[in-house]
C-alpha positions in Angstrom: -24.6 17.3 43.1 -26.6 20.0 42.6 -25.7 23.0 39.8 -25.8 26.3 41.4 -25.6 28.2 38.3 -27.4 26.3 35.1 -25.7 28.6 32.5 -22.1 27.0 33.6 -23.3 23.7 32.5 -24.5 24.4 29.4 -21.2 26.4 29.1 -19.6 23.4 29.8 -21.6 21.3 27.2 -20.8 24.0 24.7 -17.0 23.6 25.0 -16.8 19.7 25.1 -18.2 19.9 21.2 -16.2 22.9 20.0 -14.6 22.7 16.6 -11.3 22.4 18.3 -12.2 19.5 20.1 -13.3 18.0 17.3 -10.1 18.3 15.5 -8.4 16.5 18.3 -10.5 13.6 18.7 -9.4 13.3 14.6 -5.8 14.0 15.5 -6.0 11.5 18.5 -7.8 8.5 16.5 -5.1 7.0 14.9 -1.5 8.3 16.6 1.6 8.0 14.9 4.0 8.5 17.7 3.7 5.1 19.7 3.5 1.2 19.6 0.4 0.1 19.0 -0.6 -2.1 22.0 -1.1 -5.5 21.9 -4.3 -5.6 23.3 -5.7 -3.4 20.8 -4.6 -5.7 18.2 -6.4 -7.6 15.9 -6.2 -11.4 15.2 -5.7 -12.7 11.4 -9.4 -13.5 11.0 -10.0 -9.6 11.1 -6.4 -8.9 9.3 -7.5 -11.5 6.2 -10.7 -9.8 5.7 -8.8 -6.0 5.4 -6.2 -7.4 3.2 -8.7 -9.2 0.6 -10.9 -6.4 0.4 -7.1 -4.0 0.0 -5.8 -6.6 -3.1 -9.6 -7.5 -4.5 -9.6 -4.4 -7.0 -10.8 -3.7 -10.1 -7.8 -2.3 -10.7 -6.9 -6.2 -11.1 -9.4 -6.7 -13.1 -8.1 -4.1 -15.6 -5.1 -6.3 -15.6 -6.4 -9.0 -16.5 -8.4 -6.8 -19.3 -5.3 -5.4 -20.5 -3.8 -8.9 -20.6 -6.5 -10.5 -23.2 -6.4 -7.0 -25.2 -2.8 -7.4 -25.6 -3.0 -11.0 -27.4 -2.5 -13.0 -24.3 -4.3 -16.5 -23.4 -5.8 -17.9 -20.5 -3.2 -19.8 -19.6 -0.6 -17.6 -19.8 -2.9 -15.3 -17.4 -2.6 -18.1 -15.2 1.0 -18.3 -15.0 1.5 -15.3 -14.4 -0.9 -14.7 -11.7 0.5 -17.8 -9.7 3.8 -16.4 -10.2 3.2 -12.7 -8.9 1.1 -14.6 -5.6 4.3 -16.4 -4.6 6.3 -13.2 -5.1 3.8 -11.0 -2.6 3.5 -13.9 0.0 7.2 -14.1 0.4 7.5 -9.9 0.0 4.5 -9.4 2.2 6.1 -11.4 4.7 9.0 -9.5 5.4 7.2 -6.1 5.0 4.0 -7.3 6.7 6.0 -9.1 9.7 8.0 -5.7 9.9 5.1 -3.7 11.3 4.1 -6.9 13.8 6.9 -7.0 15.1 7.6 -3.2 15.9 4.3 -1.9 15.9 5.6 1.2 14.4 4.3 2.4 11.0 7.1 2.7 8.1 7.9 5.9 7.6 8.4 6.2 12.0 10.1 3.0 11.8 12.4 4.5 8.9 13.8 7.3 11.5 15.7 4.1 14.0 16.3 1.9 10.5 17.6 4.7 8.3 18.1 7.7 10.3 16.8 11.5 9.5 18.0 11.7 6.2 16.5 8.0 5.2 12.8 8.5 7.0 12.5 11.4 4.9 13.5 9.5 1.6 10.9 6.8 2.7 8.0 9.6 3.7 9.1 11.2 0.0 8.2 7.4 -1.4 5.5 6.5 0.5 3.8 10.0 -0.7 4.8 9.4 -4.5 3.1 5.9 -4.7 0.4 6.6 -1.9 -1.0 9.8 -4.6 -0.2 7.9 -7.2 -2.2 5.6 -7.2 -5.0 7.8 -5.3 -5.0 9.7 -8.6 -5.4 6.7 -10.7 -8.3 5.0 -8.8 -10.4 8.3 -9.0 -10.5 8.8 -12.9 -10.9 4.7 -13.1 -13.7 5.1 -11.4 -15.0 8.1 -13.4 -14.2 6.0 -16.3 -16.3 3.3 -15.0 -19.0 5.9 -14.4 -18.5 6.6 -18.2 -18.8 3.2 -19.3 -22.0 2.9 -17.2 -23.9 6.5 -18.0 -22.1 8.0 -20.7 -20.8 10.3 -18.3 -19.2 13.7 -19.9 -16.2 15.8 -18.4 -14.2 13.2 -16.8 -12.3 15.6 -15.2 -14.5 17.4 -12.8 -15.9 14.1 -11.5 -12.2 12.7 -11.5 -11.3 15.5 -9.1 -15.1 15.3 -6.9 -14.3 11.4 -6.7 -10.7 12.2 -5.0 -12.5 14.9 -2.7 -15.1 12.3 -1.5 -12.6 9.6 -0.9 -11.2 11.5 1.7 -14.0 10.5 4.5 -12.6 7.1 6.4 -9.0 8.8 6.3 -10.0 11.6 8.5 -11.1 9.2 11.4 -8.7 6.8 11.1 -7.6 3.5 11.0 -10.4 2.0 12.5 -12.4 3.9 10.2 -10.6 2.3 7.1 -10.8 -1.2 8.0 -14.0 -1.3 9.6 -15.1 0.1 6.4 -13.1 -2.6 4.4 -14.0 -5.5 6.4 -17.7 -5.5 7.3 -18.9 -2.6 3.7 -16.4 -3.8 1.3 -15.5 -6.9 1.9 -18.3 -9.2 1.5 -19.6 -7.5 -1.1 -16.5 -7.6 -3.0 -15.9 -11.2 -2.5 -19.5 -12.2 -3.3 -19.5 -10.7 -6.2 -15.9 -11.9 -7.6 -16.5 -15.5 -7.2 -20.4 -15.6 -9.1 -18.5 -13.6 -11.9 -15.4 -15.8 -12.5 -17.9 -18.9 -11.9 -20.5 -17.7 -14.0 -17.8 -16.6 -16.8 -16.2 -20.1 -16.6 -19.8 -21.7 -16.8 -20.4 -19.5 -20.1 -17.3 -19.4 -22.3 -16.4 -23.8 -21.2 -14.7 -25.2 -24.3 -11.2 -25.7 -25.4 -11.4 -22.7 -27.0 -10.8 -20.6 -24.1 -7.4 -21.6 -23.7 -6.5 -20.3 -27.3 -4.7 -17.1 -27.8 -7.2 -14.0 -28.9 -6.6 -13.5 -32.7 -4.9 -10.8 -32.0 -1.2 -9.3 -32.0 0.8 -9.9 -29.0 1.9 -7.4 -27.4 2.3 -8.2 -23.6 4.3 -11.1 -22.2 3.7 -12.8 -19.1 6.5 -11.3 -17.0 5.3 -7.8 -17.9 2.1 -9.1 -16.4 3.8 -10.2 -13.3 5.1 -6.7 -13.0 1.9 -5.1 -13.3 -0.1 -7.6 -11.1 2.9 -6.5 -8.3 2.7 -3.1 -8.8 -1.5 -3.0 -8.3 -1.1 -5.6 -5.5 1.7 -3.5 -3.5 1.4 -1.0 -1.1 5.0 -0.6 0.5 3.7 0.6 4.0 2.1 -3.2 5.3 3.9 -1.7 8.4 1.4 0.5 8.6 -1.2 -2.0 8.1 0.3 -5.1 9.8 1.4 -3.2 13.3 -2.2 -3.3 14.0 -2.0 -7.5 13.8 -1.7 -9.3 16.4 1.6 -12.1 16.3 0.3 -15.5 15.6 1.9 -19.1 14.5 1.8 -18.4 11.1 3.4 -15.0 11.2 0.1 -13.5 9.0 0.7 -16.7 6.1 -3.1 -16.9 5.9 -4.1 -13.4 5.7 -1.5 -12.5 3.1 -2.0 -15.8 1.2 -5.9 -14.8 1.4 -5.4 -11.6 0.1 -2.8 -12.1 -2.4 -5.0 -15.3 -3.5 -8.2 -13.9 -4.0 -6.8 -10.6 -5.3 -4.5 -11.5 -7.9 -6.2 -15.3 -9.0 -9.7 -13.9 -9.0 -10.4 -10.8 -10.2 -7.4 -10.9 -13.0 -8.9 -14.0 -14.5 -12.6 -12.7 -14.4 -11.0 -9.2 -15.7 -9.4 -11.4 -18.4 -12.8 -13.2 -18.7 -15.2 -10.5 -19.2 -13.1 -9.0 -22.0 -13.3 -12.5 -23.7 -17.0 -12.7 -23.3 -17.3 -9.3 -24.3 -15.2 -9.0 -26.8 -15.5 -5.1 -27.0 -12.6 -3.1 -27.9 -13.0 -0.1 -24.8 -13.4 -0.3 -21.2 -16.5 1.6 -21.4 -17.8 -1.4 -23.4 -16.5 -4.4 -21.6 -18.0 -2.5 -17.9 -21.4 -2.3 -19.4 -21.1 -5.6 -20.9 -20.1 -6.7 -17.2 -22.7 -4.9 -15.2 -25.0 -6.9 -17.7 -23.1 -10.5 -16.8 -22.2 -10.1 -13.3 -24.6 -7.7 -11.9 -28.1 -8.9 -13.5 -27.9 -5.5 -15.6 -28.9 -3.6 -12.9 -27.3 -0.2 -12.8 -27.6 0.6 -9.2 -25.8 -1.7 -7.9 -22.8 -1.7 -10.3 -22.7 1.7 -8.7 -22.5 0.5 -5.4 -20.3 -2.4 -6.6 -17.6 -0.2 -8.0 -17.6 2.6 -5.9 -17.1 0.8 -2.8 -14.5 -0.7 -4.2 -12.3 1.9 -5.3 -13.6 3.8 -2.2 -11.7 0.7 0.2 -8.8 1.1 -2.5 -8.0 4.3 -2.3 -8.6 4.5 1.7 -5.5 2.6 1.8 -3.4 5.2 -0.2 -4.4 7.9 0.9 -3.6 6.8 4.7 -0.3 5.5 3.5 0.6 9.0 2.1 -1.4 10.7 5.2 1.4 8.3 7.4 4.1 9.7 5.5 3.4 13.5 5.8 2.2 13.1 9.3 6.1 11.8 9.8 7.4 15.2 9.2 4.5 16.8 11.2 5.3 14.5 14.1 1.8 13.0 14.3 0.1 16.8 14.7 -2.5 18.1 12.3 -3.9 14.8 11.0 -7.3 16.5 9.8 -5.5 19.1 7.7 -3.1 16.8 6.4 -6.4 14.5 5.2 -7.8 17.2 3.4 -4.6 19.0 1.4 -3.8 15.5 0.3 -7.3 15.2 -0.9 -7.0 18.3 -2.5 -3.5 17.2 -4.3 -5.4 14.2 -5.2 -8.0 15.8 -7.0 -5.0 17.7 -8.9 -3.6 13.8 -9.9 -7.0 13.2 -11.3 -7.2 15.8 -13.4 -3.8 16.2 -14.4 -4.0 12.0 -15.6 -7.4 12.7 -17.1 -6.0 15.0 -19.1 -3.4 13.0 -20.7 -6.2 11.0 -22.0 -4.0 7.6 -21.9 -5.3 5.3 -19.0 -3.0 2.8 -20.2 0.1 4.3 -20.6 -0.9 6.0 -16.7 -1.7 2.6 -15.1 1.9 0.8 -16.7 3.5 4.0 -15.2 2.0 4.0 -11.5 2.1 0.3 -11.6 6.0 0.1 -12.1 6.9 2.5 -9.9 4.7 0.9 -6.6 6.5 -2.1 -7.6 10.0 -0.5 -7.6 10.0 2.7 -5.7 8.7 2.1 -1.9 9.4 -1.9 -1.8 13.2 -1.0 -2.1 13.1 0.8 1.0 11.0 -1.4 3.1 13.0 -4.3 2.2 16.1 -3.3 3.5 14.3 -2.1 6.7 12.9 -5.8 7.0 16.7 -7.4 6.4 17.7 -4.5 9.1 14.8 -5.6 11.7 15.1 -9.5 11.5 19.0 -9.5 10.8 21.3 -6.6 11.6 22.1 -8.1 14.9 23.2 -11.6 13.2 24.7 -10.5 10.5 26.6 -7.2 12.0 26.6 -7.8 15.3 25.0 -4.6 16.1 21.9 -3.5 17.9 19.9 -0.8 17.5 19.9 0.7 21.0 17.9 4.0 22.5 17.4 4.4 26.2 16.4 7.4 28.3 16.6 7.1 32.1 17.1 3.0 31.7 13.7 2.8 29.8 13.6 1.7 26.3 12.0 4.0 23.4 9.5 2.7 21.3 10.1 5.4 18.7 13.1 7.0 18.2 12.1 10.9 17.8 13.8 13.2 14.6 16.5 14.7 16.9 17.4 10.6 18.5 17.7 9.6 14.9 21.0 9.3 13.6 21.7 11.7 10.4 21.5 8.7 8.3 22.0 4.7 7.6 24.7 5.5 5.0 24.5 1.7 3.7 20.9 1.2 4.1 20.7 4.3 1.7 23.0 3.4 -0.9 21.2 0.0 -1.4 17.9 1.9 -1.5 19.5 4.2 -4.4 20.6 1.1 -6.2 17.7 -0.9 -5.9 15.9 2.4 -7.7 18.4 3.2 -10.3 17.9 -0.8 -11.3 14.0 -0.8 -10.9 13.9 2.8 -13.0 15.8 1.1 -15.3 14.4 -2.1 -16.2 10.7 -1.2 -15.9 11.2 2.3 -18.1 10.5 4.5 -15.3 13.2 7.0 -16.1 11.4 10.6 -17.9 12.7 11.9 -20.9 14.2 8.7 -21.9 13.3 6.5 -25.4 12.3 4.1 -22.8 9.8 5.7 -20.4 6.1 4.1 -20.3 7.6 1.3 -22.2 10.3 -0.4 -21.5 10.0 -3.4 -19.1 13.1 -6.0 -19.2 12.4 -9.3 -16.8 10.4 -8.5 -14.1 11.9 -5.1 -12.5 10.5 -5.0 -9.4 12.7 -8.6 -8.5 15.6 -7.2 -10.0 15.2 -4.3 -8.0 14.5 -5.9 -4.6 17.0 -8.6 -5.2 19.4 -5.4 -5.6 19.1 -3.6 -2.8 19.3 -6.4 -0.5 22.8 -7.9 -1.9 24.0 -4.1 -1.0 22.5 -4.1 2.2 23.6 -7.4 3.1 27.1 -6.9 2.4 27.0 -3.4 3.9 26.0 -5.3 7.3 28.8 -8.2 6.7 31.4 -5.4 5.9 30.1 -3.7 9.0 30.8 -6.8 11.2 34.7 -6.0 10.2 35.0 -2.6 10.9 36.5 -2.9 14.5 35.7 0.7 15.3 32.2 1.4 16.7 31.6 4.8 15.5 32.5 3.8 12.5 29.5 0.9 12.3 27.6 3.9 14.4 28.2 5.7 11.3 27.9 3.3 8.5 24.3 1.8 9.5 23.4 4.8 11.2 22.4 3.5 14.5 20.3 6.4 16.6 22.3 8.5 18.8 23.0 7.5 22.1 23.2 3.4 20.6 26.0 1.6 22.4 26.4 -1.2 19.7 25.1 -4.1 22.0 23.0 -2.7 25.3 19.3 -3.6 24.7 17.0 -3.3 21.5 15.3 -0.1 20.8 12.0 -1.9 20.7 10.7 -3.6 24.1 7.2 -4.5 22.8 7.1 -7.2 25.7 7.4 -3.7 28.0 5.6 -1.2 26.6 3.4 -2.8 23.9 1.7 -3.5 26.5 0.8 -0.6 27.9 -1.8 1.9 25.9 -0.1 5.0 27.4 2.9 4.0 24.9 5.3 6.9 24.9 
C-alpha cells in the first residue's frame, strides 16, 4: 500500500517507541492479575535449573562458615544439612504445589484463601522477608568485594549493589529465570562441586571429622534454623505457578534444589573455613578465590556477583509481587525501582550496624518463621478445606468461573486462617528470639522455631476447618473461613484451570 504522506509514518514509528509504551510492555511482561496458562508453562527440567541456581547461595556458604567458627564438626554439619533438606522438600511441596495448582501468585492467591484483611497481612510479609533479605545480599556482596580488594566505605557500594540488582526485576519473570538458568546456573553448579571435591581431596584424613579447637557455640538445630531461613522464600507460588503439573508433583526440582543448595555449598562453606583457617570473612574469601578459583580475581568477581545478582532477583520480585497486590498489577516499573531504592536504604542501614552476624541470624529466623506461616495454611486451605470442612471456595460471574478473586470479591477476612497465622508468629517470634526489645532478641533460638511455628499454625487451622464442618449455619462457615462473597458453600471451585488455564486471555 502505498504512503501518501511519509511524515505520518515516521509519526507513527515515533509513537510505537514512546517512553509510555515502554513502561507498558514492563507493566505487561509479567501480569499479576490472571492464571498463568498452561501452555506457557515450563516443565521440571527448566523448573530444577531455576530452583538450584535460587538455593545454591553463598549465603549457604556463610552458613556453613558460621558453623565451623562456632566450634562445630563436619559431621555435625552433615546432620544438620540432611535434616533441613527433608524439612524443605516436604515444605516446598505444599508451598510449591500451591502455585501449580492455582497458578496464581501468593499474595493474589491470599485475597480467595484469606480474604482482604489476610492478602494484605501476607503482601506486609512477603515485603518484610523479600527486603530483608535484598538488604542482606547487597552488603554480603560488598563484604565479599572487601575481602577481595580491600574495598573502603561499605556503605556506598552496599547501597550501588541494591540499585543495580534491580535490572531482571523490571522485565520480569522471564527475565529472572532465564537469567538464573542459562547465566547463573551452570556457573554456579560448576564451580560448587570442583570446590567441595577439591576441598575434600585436600583436607582427607580422620582429622576432618574432629571438632575445631574451639568453643562451641552453635548446635546443630540452630543450624537447621539458619539453613531454613537462607533456603526459604515463602512465595514458591510465585515461582511454581509458572511449572507445569507433572508425576512427581516438582519432587525432583525441589529435591535438586534443596540438595545441591543446602548439601553443597554449606559443606564447602564449612570446608573453606577449615582449610583456611582465618578468623574473618574477608580472609577465608580470599583464601577461597585462591582454592576454588585458580586465584584469579576476575572471575571470583563474576563468580560472586552473579550469584548474589540470581539471589536477590528472587527477593526482590517476591516483594515486587506483594506491593503489586495492592496496586492491582499497575505500575510494575515504578514499583521495581522504589523498592530498589528501599533496598539500598537496608544496605546501608545493616552496614552500619557493623554486625553481619547478628543481621544474617536475624533475617534468617524471621524467613523461616514469618511468611511460611501464612503460606502454609493457604496450602492446608487449597488441598483440604473441602475434605475437612466441607466447604468450597466458590466465585462465579455470569456462570463463568474467576480465576482471581478481585479486592472487592474477597471476603473481609478468613477469621481462622488468620488466627493460626498470628499463632504460628507469636510461637516462631518466640522461640527463634525474633521479638525487639526483649533479653532474647538476636539470640535466643529454642528447638528449631520455624517447625514449631509451622507445626502451630496448622493444628489451629486444622481444627478451625473441623470446627467449621459443625457449624450448621453457612454464613457462619462464610464467615469463619472467610469464603469470597457471592461463595454458596458447595457450587463449583473458584479455580477452573482445566477452563481457563488454558486460555492466554485469562481474565
Amino acid at each position: 500500500m502505498a504512503v501518501d504522506d511519509p511524515t505520518k509514518l515516521t509519526t507513527t514509528n515515533e509513537q510505537d517507541h514512546r517512553p509510555e509504551d515502554l513502561l507498558s510492555l514492563l507493566e505487561t511482561a509479567d501480569p499479576l492479575e490472571s492464571v498463568v496458562p498452561r501452555d506457557r508453562r515450563d516443565g521440571p527440567w527448566k523448573m530444577s535449573l531455576l530452583w538450584l541456581t535460587f538455593q545454591a547461595s553463598v549465603s549457604n556458604m556463610y552458613t556453613g562458615y558460621l558453623a565451623r567458627s562456632s566450634g562445630m564438626s563436619l559431621s555435625q554439619m552433615f546432620w544438620a544439612c540432611i535434616i533441613a533438606v527433608l524439612v524443605m522438600v516436604g515444605y516446598g511441596m505444599l508451598a510449591a504445589n500451591v502455585g501449580t495448582e492455582t497458578g496464581q501468585p501468593h499474595s493474589v492467591l491470599a485475597r480467595s484463601v484469606l480474604g482482604r484483611s489476610g492478602s494484605a497481612l501476607a503482601s506486609v510479609l512477603l515485603i518484610v522477608t523479600g527486603m530483608g533479605w535484598y538488604g542482606f545480599q547487597a552488603v554480603f556482596l560488598s563484604l565479599v568485594f572487601n575481602g577481595l580488594f580491600g574495598l573502603t566505605h561499605l556503605e556506598l557500594f552496599s547501597a550501588l549493589f541494591a540499585l543495580v540488582m534491580i535490572v531482571n526485576n523490571l522485565l520480569g519473570f522471564r527475565s529472572v529465570s532465564g537469567y538464573a538458568r542459562y547465566v547463573a546456573a551452570p556457573i554456579l553448579l560448576a564451580w560448587g562441586v570442583y570446590a567441595i571435591i577439591k576441598a575434600f581431596a585436600s583436607a582427607a584424613g580422620p582429622h576432618l571429622f574432629q571438632p575445631p579447637h574451639i568453643a562451641v557455640t552453635q548446635g546443630i538445630l540452630l543450624t537447621v534454623e539458619l539453613l531454613v531461613g537462607v533456603a526459604m522464600f515463602g512465595n514458591e507460588p510465585d515461582i511454581f505457578r509458572h511449572a507445569r503439573s507433572d508425576k512427581g508433583h516438582n519432587f525432583a526440582s525441589l529435591t535438586i534444589g534443596y540438595g545441591v543448595g543446602i548439601l553443597v555449598f554449606p559443606i564447602a562453606g564449612y570446608l573453606m573455613a577449615e582449610l583456611s583457617d582465618a578468623t574473618t570473612l574477608g580472609s577465608t574469601i580470599h583464601y577461597f578465590t585462591k582454592f576454588s578459583l585458580f586465584g584469579l580475581t576476575a572471575l571470583a568477581v563474576v563468580v560472586f556477583t552473579v550469584n548474589l545478582f540470581a539471589l536477590n532477583d528472587a527477593n526482590l520480585y517476591e516483594a515486587v509481587n506483594a506491593v503489586q497486590n495492592f496496586l492491582k498489577g499497575k505500575r510494575r516499573a515504578e514499583t521495581v525501582l522504589a523498592l530498589g531504592l528501599v533496598g539500598s536504604l537496608i544496605a546501608i542501614l545493616m552496614e552500619r550496624s557493623n554486625s553481619i552476624q547478628n543481621n544474617f541470624f536475624i533475617v534468617a529466623n524471621i524467613c523461616a518463621v514469618f511468611l511460611p506461616c501464612t503460606t502454609i495454611v493457604m496450602a492446608l486451605d487449597v488441598f483440604l478445606l473441602e475434605r475437612i470442612s466441607g466447604c468450597r471456595r466458590s466465585m462465579s460471574k455470569d456462570g463463568v468461573s474467576l480465576a482471581v478473586v478481585s479486592w472487592k470479591e474477597a471476603s473481609p477476612g478468613n477469621i481462622a486462617g488468620i488466627f493460626a497465622i498470628l499463632v504460628g508468629l507469636v510461637v516462631g517470634a518466640t522461640t527463634g528470639g525474633l521479638i525487639p526489645g526483649t533479653a532474647g532478641f538476636g539470640k535466643t533460638n529454642i528447638g528449631i522455631p520455624a517447625l514449631e511455628a509451622w507445626l502451630a499454625a496448622s493444628i489451629v487451622y486444622i481444627a478451625a476447618m473441623y470446627f467449621a464442618r459443625s457449624v450448621k449455619s453457612a454464613s457462619t462457615q462464610s464467615r469463619i473461613l472467610g469464603l469470597p462473597i457471592g461463595a454458596d458453600n458447595g457450587s463449583s471451585t473458584i479455580i477452573d484451570l482445566e477452563r481457563i488455564g488454558n486460555s492466554s486471555d485469562a481474565n
